[in-house]
N, C-alpha and C positions, 0 to 999 in steps of 0.2 A: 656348546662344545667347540675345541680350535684345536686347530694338528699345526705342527710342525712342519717347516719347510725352507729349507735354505737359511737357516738362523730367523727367520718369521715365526709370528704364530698368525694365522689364518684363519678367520671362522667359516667352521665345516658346513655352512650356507651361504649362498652369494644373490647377491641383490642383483636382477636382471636390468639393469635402469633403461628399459624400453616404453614405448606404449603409454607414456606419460598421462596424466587425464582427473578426473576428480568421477569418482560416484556417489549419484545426489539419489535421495528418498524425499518425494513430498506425497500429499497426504491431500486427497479431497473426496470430501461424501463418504468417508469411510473404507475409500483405496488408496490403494499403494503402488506410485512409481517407482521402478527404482532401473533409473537409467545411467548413464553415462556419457561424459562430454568433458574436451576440452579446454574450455575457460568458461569456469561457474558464473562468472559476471554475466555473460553475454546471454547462456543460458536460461538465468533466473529470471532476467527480462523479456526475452520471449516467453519464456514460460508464466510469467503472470499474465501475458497478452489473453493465451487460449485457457487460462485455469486462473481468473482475476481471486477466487475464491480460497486458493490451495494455501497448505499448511507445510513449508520448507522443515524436515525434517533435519536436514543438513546436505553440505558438499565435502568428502572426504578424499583427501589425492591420494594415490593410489599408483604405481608401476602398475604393467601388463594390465590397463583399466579394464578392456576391451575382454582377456579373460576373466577376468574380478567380476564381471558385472553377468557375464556365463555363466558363474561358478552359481550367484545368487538366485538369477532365473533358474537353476537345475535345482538349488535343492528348497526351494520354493514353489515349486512344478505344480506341488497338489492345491497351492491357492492360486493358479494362473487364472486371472478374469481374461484379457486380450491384452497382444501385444508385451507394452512391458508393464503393465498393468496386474496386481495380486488382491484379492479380496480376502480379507480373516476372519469374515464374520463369521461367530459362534465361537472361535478358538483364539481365546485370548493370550494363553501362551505362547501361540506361535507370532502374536503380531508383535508382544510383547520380546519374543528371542530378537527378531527384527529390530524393534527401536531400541532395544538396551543395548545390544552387540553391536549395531550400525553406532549409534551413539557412542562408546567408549571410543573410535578409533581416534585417532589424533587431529586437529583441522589442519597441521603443518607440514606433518611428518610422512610422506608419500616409503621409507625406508620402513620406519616402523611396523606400519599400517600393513603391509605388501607382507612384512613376515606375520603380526600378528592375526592376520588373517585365517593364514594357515592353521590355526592354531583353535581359532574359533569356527571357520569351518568345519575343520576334521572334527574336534570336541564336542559341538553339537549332531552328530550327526550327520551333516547332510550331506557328505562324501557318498553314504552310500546309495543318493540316489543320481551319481554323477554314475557309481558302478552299475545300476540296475538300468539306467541308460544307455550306457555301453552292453552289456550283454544281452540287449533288446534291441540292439543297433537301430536305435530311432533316434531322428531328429532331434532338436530340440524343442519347437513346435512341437511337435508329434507326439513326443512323453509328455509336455505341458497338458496337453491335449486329454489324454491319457489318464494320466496323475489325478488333473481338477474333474473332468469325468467321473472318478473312482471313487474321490472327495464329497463328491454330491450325492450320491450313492449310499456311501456310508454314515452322512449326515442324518 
């Protein structure tokens, strides 16, 4: 959608171009990092150091990374292992929403990626467990905490 403005047409969303960053998913023994950093280069090399064994899922750039990477810790809460750490086992659909959805984003397009986000967040769901952590005013720790608690339980 684009409005009008001054003899402009403007699109009725504006790209924030802050917080610059890439977020990377890798894969070892059967977990899931999904962290976030600066320059994937320097990252992936450390990161082979302490995980010589892990499976790079991808590096995706990303505006506002630092929330992007928030948004996926929240509504990933009920497989939080530690840290930034998620486990799936037994629910292959949700590790599956993960690699299909993490994988479409673009490897170039930090514009893109930032809006199609929204889009695949909200559409799958997991907005509403960024709302159910707001109205429990917990942490984010805290609901992770919580959530995968809740998850093991019901398994």
């Amino acid at each position: 959608m684009f409005f009008k403005e001054a003899g402009t047409v403007m699109p009725i969303w504006q790209i924030h171009r802050v917080d610059p960053g890439f977020i990377y998913v890798i894969e070892s023994h059967g977990r899931y990092k999904i962290g976030k950093t600066k320059r994937a280069e320097d990252r992936l090399k450390a990161a082979s150091t302490w995980l010589p064994d892990m499976m790079l899922i991808g590096f995706k750039p990303f505006w506002g990374v630092s929330y992007h990477e928030r948004q996926l810790h929240t509504g990933f809460a009920r497989y939080w292992y530690a840290k930034e750490w998620f486990n799936f086992e037994g629910d292959d659909g949700v590790r599956d929403l993960l690699l299909e959805g993490f994988s479409a984003f673009s490897d170039d397009s930090p514009d893109r990626n930032s809006v199609d986000f929204i889009y695949w967040f909200n559409g799958e769901g997991m907005a509403e467990f960024l709302i159910e952590m707001d109205q429990q005013k917990l942490s984010l720790p805290k609901f992770q905490k919580q959530e995968s608690f809740n998850q093991k339980r019901r398994s």
